[in-house]
N, C-alpha and C positions, 0 to 999 in steps of 0.2 A: 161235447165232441159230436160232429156231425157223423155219425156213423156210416150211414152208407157214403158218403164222400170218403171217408179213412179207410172200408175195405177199397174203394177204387185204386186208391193212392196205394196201398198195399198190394195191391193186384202188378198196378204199371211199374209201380219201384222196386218190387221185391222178387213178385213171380217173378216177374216177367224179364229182369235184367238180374240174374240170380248169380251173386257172387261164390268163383266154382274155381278150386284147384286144377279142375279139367277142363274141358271145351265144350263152349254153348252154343249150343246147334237151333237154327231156326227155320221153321218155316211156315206155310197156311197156318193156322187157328192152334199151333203147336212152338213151345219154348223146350229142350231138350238140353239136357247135363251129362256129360260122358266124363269120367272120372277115372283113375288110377285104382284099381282094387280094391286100397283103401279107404277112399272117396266116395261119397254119395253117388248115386246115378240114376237119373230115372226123367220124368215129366213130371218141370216143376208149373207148368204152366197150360191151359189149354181151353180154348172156345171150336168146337166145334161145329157152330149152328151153322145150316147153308154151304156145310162139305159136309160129302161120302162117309160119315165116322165111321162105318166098321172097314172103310179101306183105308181110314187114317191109322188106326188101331195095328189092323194087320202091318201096316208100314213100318210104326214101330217097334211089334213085334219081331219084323224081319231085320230094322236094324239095330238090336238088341238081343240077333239072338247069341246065343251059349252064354250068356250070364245075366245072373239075376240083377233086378233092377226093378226102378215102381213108380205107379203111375199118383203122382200125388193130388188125389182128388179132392175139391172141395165142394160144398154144397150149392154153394150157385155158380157153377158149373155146368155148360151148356153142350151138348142137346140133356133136357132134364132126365132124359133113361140113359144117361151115361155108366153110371154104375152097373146095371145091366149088361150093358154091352159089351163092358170090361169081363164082367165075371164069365159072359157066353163064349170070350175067346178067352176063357183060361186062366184069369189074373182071380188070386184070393184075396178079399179085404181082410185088413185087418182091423182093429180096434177103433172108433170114431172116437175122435178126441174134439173140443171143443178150441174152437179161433179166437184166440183173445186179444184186446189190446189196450194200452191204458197210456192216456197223457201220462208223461215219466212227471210234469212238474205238478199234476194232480198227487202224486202217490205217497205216500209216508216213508221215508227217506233215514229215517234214525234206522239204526242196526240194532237191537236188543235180544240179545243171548242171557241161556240160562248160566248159572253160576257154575264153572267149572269148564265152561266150552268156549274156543276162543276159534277163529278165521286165521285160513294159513293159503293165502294166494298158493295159487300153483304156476312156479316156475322154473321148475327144473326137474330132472326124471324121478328124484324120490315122492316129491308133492305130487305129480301126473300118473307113478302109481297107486299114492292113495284115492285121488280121483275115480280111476280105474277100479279100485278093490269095490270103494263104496257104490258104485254104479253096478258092478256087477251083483253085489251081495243084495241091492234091494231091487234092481229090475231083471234077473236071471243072465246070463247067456255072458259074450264076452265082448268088453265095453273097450278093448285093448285101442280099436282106431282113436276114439277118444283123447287118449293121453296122446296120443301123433298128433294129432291136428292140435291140438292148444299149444304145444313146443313151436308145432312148425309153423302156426302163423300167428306170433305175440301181438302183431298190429292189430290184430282186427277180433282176435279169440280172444277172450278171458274169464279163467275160471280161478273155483274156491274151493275149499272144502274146511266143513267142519270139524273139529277136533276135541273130543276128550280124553285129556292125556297121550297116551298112542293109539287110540280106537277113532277111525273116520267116523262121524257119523251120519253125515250129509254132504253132500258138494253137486255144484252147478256149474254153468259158463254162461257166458254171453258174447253173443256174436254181434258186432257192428255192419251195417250195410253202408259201405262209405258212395256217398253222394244221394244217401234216403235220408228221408227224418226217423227211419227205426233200426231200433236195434230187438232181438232176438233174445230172450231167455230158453235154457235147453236142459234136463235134468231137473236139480233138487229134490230128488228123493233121500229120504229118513228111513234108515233103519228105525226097526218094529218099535224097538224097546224107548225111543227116543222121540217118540211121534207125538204131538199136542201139546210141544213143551212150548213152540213159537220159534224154534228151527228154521223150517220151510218160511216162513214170513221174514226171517232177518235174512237169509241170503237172497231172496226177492227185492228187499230194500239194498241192499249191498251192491247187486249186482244192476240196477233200476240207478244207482249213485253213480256206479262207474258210466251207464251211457249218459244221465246225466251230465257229469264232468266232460263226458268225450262231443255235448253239444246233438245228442237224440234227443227230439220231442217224444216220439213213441216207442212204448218197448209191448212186442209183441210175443205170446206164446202158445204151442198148444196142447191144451189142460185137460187132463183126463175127468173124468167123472168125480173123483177123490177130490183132485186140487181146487176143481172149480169153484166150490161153494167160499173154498176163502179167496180165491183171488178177486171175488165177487166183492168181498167186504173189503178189500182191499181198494177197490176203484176202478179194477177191472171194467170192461164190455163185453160180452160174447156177439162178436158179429157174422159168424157162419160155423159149421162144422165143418171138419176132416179127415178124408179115410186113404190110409196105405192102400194102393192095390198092387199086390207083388207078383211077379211070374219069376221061376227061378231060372229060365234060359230056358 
């Protein structure tokens, strides 16, 4: 895989044309997402160099203000004091997670669960509540828009969760970008007591199947500190990093 050609190709087809329940706003060295409540919102996209950035900055500041929203940065990301200049007007980073991305026909595709746990697509409100429990129970806070969004758009969301017996124990989704060569993995977190069984790797290959099938070359995610060492052995790439910058209005 040519990597810096495949962040480009991910820059132009994904930033930059960002498939959005709400309305994509453009303009100078900026791609913008305005969304329903519900909905993501924020800058999925941006080059700065050779404009004003901190009067780009304040712009969207001003047209984002009374609700929070984030500026989704990544590390080649230009002018290079970007980050800075976010935090000087106000916006908090959050966590830097790793950009990853991998040939889907590179990746090991068999589904292997432990004894006892079986995969239960999620399509309809009781499975998008387990989604939801398990989301909330291993990454805090509340995972509710979640279960909205895979109901409400089955063409292009698809998610899973694990199951033993009636205990979720994992679940993920995968988001399609129709008219890109990738598709999106989002989630797959394991509860504690469940963790190094090979979990996390079969809904990776599961969901890596489904874009597969749906005609993705790439499936892209981004992997925290934790994940990354196996999505490594897995066939992964890390081709840049990424940080939430959030202002709450």
């Amino acid at each position: 895989m040519d990597e810096t050609a495949v962040l480009a190709e991910f820059d132009r087809q994904v930033r930059q044309q960002p498939q959005a329940d709400g309305v994509v706003e453009r303009e100078p060295g900026i791609v913008r997402v305005v969304s329903a409540p519900d909905g993501w919102t924020g800058i999925s996209w941006a080059d700065l160099d050779g404009l004003d950035a901190d009067a780009v900055i304040a712009a969207q500041v001003a047209r984002f203000a009374g609700q929070a929203w984030e500026w989704k940065y990544y590390s080649h990301d230009r002018p290079a004091d970007l980050p800075a200049r976010l935090v000087a007007a106000g916006f908090e980073a959050g966590p830097v997670e790793g950009l990853l991305v991998a040939e889907i026909a590179e990746l090991p595709l068999d589904v292997e669960l432990p004894d006892g746990v079986r995969l239960v697509p999620v399509v309809d409100a009781a499975s998008a509540e387990l989604l939801v429990r398990v989301h909330d129970e291993v990454f805090g806070g509340d995972h509710s828009r979640i279960g909205v969004e895979v109901l409400r758009r089955p063409d292009t969301v698809r998610a899973v969760v694990a199951m033993h017996g009636e205990r979720a124990v994992c679940g993920g989704r995968v988001e399609f970008h129709p008219g890109t060569g990738f598709a999106s993995i989002w989630g797959g977190g394991t509860v504690r007591e469940w963790r190094g069984r090979g979990i996390f790797r079969a809904l990776v290959a599961y969901r890596a199947g489904l874009a597969h099938a749906a005609g993705y070359r790439y499936l892209q995610l981004d992997a925290s500190a934790d994940s990354r060492p196996i999505l490594r052995r897995l066939g992964f790439a890390q081709l840049a990093t990424t940080t939430p910058y959030v202002l709450t209005g």
